[in-house]
Steps between C-alpha positions, in 0.01 A plus 500: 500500500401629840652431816211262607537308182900424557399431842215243453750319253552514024350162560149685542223346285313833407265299255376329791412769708223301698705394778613880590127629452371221745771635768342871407192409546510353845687821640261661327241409707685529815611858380114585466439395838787779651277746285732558257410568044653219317545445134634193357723570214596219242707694167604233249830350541587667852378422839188544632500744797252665748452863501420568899374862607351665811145589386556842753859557362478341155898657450574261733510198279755220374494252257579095672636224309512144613786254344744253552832570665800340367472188767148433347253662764242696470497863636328845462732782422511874445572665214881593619521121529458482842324166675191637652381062655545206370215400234341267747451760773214662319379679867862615537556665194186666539519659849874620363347670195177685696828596737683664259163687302412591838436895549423484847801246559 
């Protein structure tokens, strides 16, 4: 199990996915708009995640989960299990991504 996984909770429905790939897809878009590749990744049984590179720096790249935290909300996260916004704050998590993929940050 990953860290992301302990952290979004064993309670986790994986065979309904849809609710995780709708969050995706919305930062998704805002992602695209900061000029930043994304690929949407859904493997059976874990969670679906984002891979988000710089298109000038494509090293520079992380993969973003969204889940719930153990008191039931929503939130993006990094892969160390680190809360990147809360899953409502679409914008937010965004402009803290593009930050970090940022070469000329």
């Amino acid at each position: 199990m990953s860290l992301v996984a302990g952290q979004v909770g064993a309670e986790a429905d994986l065979t309904q996915p849809q609710p995780f790939v709708d969050r995706l897809e919305e930062l998704a878009c805002e992602l695209d708009r900061h000029g930043l590749q994304v690929s949407l990744m859904t493997p059976a049984g874990r969670i679906p995640s984002l891979h988000v590179a710089n298109p000038v720096a494509p090293r520079l790249a992380e993969d973003v989960y969204v889940g719930r935290s153990q008191d039931g909300l929503w939130w993006f996260w990094w892969p160390w299990a680190e809360r990147i916004a809360p899953g409502g704050e679409v914008a937010e998590a965004a402009t803290a991504i593009a930050k970090v993929l940022d070469t000329a940050g």
